[in-house]
C-alpha positions in Angstrom: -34.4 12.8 -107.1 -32.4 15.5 -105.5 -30.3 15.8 -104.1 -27.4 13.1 -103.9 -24.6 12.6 -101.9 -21.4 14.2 -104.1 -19.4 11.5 -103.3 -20.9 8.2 -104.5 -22.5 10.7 -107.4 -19.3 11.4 -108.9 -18.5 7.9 -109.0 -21.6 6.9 -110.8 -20.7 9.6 -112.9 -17.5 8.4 -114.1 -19.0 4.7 -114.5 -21.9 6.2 -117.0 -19.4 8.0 -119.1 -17.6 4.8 -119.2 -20.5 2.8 -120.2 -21.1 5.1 -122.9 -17.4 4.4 -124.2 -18.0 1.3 -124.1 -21.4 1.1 -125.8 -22.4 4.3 -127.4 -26.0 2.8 -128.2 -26.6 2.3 -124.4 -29.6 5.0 -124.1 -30.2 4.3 -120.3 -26.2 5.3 -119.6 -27.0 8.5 -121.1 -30.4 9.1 -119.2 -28.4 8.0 -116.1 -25.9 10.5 -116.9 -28.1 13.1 -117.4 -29.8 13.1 -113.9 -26.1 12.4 -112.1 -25.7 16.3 -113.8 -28.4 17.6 -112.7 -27.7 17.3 -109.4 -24.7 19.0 -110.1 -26.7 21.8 -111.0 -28.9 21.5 -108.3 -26.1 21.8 -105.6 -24.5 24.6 -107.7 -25.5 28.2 -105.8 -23.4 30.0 -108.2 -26.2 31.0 -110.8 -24.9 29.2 -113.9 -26.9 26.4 -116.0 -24.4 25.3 -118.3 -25.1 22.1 -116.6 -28.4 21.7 -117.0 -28.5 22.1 -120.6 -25.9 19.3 -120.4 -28.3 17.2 -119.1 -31.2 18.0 -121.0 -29.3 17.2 -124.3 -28.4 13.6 -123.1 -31.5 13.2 -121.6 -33.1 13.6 -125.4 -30.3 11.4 -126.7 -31.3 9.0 -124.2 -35.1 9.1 -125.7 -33.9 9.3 -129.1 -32.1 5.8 -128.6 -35.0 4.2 -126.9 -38.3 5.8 -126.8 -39.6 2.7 -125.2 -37.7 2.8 -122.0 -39.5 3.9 -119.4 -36.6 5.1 -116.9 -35.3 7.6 -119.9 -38.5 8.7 -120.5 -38.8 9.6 -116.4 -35.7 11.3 -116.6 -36.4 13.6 -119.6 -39.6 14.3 -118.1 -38.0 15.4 -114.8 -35.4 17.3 -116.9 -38.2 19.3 -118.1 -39.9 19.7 -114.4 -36.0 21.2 -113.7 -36.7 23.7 -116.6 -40.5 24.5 -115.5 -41.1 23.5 -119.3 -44.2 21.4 -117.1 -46.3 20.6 -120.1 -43.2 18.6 -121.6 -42.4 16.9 -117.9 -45.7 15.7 -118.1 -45.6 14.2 -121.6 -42.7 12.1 -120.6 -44.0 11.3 -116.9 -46.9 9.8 -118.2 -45.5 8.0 -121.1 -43.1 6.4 -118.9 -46.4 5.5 -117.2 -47.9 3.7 -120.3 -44.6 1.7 -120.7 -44.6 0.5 -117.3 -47.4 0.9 -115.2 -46.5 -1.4 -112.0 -42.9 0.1 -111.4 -42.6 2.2 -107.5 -40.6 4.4 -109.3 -42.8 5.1 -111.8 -45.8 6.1 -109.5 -43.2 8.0 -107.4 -42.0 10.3 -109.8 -45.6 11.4 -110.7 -46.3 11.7 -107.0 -43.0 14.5 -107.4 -44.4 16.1 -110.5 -47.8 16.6 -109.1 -46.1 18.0 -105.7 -44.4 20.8 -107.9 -47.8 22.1 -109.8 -49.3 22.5 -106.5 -51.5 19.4 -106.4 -50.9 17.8 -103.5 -53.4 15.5 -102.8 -52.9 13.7 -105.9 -49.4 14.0 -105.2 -49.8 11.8 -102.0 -52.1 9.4 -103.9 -48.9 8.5 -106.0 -47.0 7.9 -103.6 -49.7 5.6 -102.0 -50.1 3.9 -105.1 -46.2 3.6 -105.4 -45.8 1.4 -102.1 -48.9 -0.3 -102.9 -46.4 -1.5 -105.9 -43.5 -2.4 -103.6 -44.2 -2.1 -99.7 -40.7 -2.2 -99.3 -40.2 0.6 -101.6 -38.7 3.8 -100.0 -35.3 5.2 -100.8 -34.4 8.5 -99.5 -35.7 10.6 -101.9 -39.0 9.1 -101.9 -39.3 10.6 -98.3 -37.9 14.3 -99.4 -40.3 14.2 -101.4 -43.1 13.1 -99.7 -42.2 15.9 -97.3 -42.8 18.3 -100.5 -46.2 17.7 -100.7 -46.7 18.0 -97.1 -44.9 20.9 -97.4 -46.9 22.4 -100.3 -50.5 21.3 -97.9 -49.2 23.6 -95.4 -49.0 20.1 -93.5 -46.1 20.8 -91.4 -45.8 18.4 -88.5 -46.5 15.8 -91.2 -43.4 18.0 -93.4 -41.5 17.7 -90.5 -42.0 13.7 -89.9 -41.7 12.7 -93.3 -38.5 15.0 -93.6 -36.5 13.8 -90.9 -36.9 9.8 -92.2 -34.8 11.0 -95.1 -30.4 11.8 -95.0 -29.3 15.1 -93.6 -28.2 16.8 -96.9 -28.4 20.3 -96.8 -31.7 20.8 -99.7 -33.8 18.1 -96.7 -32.1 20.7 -93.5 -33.6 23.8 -95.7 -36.9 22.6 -95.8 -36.6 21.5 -92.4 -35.7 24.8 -91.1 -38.7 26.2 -92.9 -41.0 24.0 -91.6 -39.8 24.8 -87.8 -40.0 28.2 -88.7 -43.3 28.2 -89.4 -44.6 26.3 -86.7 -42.6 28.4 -84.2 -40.1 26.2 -83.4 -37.3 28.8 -83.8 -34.8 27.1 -81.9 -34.8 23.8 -84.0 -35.4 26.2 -87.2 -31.9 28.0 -85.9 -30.1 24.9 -86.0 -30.8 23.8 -89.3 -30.1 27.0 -90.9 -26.9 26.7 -89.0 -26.1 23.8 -90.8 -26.9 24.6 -94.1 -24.6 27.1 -94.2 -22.2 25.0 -92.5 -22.3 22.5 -95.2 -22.9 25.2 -98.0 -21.4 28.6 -97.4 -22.6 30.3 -100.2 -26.8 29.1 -99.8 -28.5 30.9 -101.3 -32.0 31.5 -100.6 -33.4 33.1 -104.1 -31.1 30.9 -105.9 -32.5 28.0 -104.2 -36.0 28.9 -104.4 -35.6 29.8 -108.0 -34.2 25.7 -108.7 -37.5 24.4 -106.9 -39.3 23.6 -109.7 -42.8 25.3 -108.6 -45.3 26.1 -111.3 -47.3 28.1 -109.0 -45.9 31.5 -108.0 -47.7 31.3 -104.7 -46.4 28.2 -103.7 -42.6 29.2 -104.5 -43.2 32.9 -102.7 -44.2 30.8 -99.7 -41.1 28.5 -99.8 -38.8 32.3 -100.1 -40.9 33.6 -96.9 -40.3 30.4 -94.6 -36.6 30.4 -95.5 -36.1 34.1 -94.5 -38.6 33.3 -91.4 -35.8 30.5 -91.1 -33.1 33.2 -91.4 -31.5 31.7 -94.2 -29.3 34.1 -96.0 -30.5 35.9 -99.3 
């Protein structure tokens, strides 16, 4: 889940589209693939989605080759969250359930759909349930997005906590400064808006907000309001 580290993400990039090459028929190359570009898209702030109807198209090829694959079906199903098409993420979400019901990842990436409609008790369930699955379980998206739901509870000490146990890229430093924002903590808020647009001098904050997958109006109006409380430019 968003959002990578360029880097080691262009590298994975090149080694899908050589696995492809090599194997054309290798559906989870493309579904891999597909996700590696959207977080190009995600990181883009220049307004285009060229790339993100890239990666819906190989993230359908990806199904098309093997329906029954459950780490394609995740992927088109969080292609679709990208688009708001949330009906459609949820299809896939939960027929990558049905195909693999006692996967971390699997419980994980429900516990980020249901973050994104709003819902986020059940979001935090998910999450429960995934390290239930796997203890262990807990790469650094897993805490971004845990930090979501708190987020979207108005939980923000909790936001906060949860937050700061994932990396420093600048999409976890945004919500960050939001969350110190709103709790008044201007001086910590100041410093990670500082370092956003350190690390990304053309943030925007409608642009951003706008990629946040929200299907609820209010809760994407109250992400736009803690950025600008944050003083994170327009």
């Amino acid at each position: 889940m968003p959002i990578g580290d360029p880097e080691p993400e262009a590298e994975a990039r090149r080694l899908y589209e050589r696995a492809i090459e090599l194997d054309p028929g290798y559906a989870r190359a493309y579904a891999f693939l597909s996700y590696s570009i959207s977080l190009e898209w995600f990181r883009d702030m220049n307004g285009t989605d060229g790339a993100l109807d890239q990666a819906l198209e190989l993230a359908k090829k990806a199904v098309a080759l093997d329906e029954n694959d459950s780490d394609c079906q995740e992927n088109l199903g969080w292609i679709y969250l990208l688009r708001h098409s949330h009906e459609l993420a949820e299809h896939h979400y939960f027929k990558a359930l049905e195909l693999n019901r006692n996967r971390a990842p699997q419980m994980a990436a429900l516990g980020v759909f249901y973050s994104f409609l709003g819902r986020p008790v059940e979001a935090m369930d998910y999450f429960k349930e995934a390290k239930l699955l796997d203890p262990f379980y807990g790469p650094t998206w897993y805490w971004r997005m845990v930090g979501i739901a708190h987020f979207v509870a108005r939980q923000y000490d909790e936001a906060i906590a949860t937050f700061s146990r994932s990396s420093s890229v600048p999409w976890v430093r945004a919500y960050l400064a939001v969350c110190y924002a709103l709790t008044d903590q201007n001086d910590h808020a100041k410093r990670q808006t500082a370092e956003v647009v350190r690390l990304v001098p053309n943030f925007s904050l409608i642009r951003f907000a706008a990629k946040e997958p929200y299907k609820l109006s209010t809760d994407r109006q109250h992400l736009i309001d803690g950025m600008r409380k944050a003083g994170l430019p327009e």
